[in-house]
C-alpha positions as a Markdown table, in Angstrom:
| # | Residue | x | y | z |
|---|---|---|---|---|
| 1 | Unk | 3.0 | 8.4 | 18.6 |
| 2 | Unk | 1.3 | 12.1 | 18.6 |
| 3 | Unk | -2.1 | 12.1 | 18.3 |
| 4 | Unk | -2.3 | 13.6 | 14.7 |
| 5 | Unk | -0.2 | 10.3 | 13.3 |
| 6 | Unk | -2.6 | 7.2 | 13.0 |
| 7 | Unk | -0.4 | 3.5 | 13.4 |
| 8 | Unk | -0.8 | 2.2 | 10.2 |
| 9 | Unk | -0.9 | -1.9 | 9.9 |
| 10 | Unk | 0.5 | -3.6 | 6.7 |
| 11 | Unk | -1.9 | -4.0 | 4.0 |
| 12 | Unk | -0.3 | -7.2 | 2.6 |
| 13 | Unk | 1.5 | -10.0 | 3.8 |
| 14 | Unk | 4.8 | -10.9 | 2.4 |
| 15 | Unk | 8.9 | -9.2 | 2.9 |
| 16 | Unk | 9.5 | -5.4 | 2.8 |
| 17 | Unk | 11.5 | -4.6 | -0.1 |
| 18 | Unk | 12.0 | -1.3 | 0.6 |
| 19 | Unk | 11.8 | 1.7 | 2.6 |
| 20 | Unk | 12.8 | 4.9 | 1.4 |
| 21 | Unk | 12.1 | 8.8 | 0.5 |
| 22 | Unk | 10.7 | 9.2 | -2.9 |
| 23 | Unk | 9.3 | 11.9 | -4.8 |
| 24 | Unk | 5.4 | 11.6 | -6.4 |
| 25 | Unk | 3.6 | 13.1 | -8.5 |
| 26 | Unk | 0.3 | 10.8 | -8.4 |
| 27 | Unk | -1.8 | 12.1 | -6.1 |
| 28 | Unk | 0.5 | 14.1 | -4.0 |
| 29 | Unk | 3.2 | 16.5 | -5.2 |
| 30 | Unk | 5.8 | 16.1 | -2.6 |
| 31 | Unk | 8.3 | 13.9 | -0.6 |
| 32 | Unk | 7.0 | 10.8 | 0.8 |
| 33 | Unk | 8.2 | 7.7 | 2.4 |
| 34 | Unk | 7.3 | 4.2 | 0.4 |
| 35 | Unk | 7.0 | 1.1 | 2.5 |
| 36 | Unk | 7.3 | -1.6 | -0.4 |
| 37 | Unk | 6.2 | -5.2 | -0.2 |
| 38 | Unk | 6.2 | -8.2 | -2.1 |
| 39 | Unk | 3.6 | -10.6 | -1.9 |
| 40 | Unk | 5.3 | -13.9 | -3.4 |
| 41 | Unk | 2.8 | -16.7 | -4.8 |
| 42 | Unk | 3.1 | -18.6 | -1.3 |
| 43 | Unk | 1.8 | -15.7 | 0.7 |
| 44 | Unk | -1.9 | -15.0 | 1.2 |
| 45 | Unk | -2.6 | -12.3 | -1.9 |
| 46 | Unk | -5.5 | -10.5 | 0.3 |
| 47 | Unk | -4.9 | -6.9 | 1.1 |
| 48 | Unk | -6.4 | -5.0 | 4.1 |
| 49 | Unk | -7.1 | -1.3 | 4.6 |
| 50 | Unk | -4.0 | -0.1 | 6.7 |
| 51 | Unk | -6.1 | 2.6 | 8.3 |
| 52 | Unk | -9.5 | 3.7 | 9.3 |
| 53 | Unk | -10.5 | 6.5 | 7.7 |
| 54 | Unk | -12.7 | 7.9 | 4.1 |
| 55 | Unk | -11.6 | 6.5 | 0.8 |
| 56 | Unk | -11.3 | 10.1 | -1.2 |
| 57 | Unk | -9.6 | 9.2 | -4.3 |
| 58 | Unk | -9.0 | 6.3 | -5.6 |
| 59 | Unk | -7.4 | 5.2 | -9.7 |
| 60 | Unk | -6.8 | 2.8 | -11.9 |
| 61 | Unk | -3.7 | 2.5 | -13.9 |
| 62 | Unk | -3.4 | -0.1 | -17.0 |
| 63 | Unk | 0.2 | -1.1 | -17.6 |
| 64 | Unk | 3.1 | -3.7 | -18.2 |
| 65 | Unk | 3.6 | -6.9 | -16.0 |
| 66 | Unk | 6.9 | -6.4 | -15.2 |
| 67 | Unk | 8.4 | -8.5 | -11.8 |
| 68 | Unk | 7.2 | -6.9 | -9.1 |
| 69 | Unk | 10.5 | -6.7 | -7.1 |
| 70 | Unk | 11.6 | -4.3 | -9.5 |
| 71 | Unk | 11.1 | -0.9 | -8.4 |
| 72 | Unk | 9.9 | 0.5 | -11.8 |
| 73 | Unk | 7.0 | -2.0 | -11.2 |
| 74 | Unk | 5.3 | 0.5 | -9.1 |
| 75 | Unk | 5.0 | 3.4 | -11.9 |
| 76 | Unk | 5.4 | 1.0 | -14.9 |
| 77 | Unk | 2.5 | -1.7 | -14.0 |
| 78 | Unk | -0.8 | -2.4 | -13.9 |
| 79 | Unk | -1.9 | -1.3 | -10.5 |
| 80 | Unk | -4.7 | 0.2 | -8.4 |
| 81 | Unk | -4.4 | 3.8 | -5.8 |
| 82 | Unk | -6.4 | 4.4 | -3.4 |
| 83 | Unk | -6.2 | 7.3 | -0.6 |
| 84 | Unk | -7.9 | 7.1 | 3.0 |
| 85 | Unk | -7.8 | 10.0 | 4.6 |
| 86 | Unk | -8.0 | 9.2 | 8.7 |
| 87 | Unk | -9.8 | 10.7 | 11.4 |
| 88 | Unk | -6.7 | 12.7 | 12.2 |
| 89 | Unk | -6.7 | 14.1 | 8.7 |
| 90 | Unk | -3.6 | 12.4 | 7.1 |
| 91 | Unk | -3.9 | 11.2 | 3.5 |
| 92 | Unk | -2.3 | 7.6 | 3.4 |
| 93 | Unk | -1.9 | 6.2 | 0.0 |
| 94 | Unk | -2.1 | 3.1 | -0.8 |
| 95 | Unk | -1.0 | 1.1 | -4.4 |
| 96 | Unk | -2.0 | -2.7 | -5.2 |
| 97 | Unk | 0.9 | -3.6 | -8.4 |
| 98 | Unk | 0.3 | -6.2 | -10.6 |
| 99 | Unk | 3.5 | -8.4 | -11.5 |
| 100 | Unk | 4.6 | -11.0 | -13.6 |
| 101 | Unk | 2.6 | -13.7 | -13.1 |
| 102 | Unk | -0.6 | -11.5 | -11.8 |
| 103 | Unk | -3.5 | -10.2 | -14.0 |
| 104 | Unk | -6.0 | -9.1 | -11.7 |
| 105 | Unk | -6.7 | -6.3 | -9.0 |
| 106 | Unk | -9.6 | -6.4 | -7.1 |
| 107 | Unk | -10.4 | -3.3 | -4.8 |
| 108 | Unk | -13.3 | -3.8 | -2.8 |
| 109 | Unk | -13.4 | 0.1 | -1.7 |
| 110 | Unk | -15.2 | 2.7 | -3.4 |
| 111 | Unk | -14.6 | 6.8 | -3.3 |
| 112 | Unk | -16.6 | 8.3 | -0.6 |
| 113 | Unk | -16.8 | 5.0 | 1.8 |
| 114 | Unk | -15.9 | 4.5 | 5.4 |
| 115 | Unk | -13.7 | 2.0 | 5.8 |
| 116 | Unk | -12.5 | 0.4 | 8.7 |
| 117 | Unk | -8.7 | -0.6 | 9.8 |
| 118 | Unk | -7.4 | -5.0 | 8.8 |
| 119 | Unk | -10.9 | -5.0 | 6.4 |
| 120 | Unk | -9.9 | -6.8 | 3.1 |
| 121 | Unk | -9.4 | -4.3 | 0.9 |
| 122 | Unk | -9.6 | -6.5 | -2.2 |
| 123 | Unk | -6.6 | -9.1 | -3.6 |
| 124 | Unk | -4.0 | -9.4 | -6.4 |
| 125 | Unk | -3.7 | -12.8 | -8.1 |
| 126 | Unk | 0.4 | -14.0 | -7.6 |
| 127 | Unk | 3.8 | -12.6 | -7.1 |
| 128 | Unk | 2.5 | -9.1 | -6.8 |
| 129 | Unk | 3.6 | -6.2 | -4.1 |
| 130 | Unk | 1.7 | -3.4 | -2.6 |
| 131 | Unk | 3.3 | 0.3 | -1.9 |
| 132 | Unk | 2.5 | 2.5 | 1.2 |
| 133 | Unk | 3.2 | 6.3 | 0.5 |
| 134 | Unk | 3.2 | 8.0 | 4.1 |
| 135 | Unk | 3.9 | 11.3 | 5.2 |
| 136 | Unk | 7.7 | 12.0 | 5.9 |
| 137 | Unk | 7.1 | 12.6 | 9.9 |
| 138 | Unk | 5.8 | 9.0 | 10.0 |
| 139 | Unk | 7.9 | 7.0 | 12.7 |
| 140 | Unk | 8.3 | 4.0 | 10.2 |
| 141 | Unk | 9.8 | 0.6 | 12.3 |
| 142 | Unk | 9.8 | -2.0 | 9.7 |
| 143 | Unk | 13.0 | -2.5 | 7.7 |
| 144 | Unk | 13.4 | -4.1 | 4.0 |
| 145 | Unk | 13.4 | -7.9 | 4.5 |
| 146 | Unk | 11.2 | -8.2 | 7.4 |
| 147 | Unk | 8.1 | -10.6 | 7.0 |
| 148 | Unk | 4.8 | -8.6 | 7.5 |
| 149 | Unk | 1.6 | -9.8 | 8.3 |
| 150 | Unk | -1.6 | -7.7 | 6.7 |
| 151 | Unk | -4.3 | -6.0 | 9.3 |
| 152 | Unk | -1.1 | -7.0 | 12.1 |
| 153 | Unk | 2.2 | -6.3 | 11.5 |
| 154 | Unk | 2.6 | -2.5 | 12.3 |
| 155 | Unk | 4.4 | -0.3 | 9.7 |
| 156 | Unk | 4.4 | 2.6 | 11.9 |
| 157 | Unk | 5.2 | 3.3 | 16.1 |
């Protein structure tokens, strides 16, 4: 790990679904890596700030309830975005998705606060997933279908 690249924890438990190069337009306008990850309704729906750093945007998105597995779920659904930018300077994005069965994002964080790395960061009610968008020189070491543990399991070396 260099100094300019913060570890970043999981912000959810549940499986990774994906990882993988995407291109976004929310927020950033480039390439990023997306750690997906799929909170099922037996894992603990909690979500925890994957970083310390400055919440600096943050937005709300109404939308469908589609199953969150799906991949379109994460630009189709209702969800929640908000950025941290660390000590180091990186802007780490982070999306709470609504699925199926959930109906209800709570994000403790507001723009402009401190927050501090395995917090809660608010909850999603059921079958839900949570997307990481991190920069594409991010040394990522967890691989779709491994279990992750929120504020522990490290997404990053």
């Amino acid at each position: 790990m260099t100094k300019d690249v913060p570890v970043v924890l999981s912000p959810a438990d549940g499986k990774v679904l994906s990882v993988e190069e995407t291109e976004t337009s929310e927020y950033f306008n480039d390439k990023r890596i997306r750690v997906s990850i799929f909170m099922s309704v037996w894992n603990v729906h909690i979500n925890w700030f994957p970083v310390k750093g400055e919440i600096i945007w943050q937005k709300y998105y109404p939308g469908k309830y589609l199953v969150a597995r799906l991949p379109k779920s994460s630009e189709e659904n209702e969800r929640n975005t908000t950025v941290i930018r660390t000590k180091e300077g990186t802007d780490i994005l982070v999306r709470q998705v609504a699925g199926i069965v959930a109906r209800r994002i709570i994000t403790y964080g507001k723009t402009g606060q401190t927050v501090i790395q395995g917090d809660e960061m608010g909850f999603i009610r059921y079958g839900s997933r949570v997307d990481l968008l991190l920069p594409p020189n991010f040394s990522i070491i967890v691989h779709p279908g491994d279990k992750v543990t929120g504020g522990l399991t490290h997404i990053t070396s």
